[in-house]
C-alpha positions in Angstrom: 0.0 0.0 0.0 1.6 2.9 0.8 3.3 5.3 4.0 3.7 2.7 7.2 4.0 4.7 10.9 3.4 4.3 14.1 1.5 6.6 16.7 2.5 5.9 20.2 0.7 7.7 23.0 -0.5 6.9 26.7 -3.8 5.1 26.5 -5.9 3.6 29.8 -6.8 0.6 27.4 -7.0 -0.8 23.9 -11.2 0.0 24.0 -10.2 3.7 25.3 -8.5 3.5 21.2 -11.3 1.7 20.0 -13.7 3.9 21.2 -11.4 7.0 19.9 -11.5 5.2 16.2 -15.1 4.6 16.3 -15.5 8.6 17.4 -14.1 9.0 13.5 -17.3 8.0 12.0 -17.9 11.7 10.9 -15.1 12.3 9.1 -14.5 8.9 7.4 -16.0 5.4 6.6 -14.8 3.2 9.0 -14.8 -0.7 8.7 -14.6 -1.8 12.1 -12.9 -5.2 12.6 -12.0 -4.9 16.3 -8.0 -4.8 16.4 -8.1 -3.3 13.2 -10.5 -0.5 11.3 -10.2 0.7 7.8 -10.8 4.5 7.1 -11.8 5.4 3.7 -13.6 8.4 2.1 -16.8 10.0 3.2 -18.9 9.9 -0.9 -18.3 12.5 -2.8 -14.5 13.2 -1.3 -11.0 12.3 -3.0 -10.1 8.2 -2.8 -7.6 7.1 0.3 -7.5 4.2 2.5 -6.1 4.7 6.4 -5.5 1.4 7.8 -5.2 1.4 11.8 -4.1 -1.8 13.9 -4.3 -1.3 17.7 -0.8 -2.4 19.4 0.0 -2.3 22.7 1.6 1.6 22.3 -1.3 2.8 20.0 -1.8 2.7 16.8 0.3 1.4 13.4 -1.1 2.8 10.1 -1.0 2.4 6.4 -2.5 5.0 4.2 -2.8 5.4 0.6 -4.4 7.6 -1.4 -5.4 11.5 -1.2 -5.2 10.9 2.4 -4.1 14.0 4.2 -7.1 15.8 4.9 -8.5 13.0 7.1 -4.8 12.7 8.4 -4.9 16.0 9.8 -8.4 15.4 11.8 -6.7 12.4 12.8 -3.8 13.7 14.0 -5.6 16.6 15.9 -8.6 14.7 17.2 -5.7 12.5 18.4 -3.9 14.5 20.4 -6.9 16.5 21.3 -7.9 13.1 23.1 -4.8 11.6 24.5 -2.2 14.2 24.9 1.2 13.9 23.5 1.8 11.6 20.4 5.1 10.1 18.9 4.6 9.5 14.9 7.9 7.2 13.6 7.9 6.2 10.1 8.4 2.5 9.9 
């Protein structure tokens, strides 16, 4: 696919980021699988794909696509929610 990172931040549990991911579901399609969701374009918006699997320091994504709008939300809704966040580009 395309850009792999990871965002770590300090999370209570792994349904505290569930329940963050599902929060997303005004901004994006989500396809909720449990450990992992797939974000994709609201209709009528550019194509992308923003793939999310919980691990045990937050999140590890792979996007595609004309993906930055939704990964600005993302990244502000995030740390809006859970304080400081460490992106690394794996």
């Amino acid at each position: 696919m395309g850009l792999h990172q990871e965002f770590r931040f300090k999370h209570a549990s792994p349904d505290e980021v569930r329940v963050f991911l599902r929060g997303l579901s005004e901004v994006a399609v989500i396809e909720d699988r449990g450990e992992f969701f797939v974000f994709s374009q609201l209709p009528g918006n550019p194509a992308f794909s923003f793939d999310c699997l919980l691990i045990e320091s937050g999140i590890r994504s792979e996007r595609a696509g004309e993906y930055f709008p939704f990964l600005g939300l993302f990244v502000e809704a995030l740390t809006g929610t859970f304080g400081s966040v460490e992106v690394e580009d794996l």
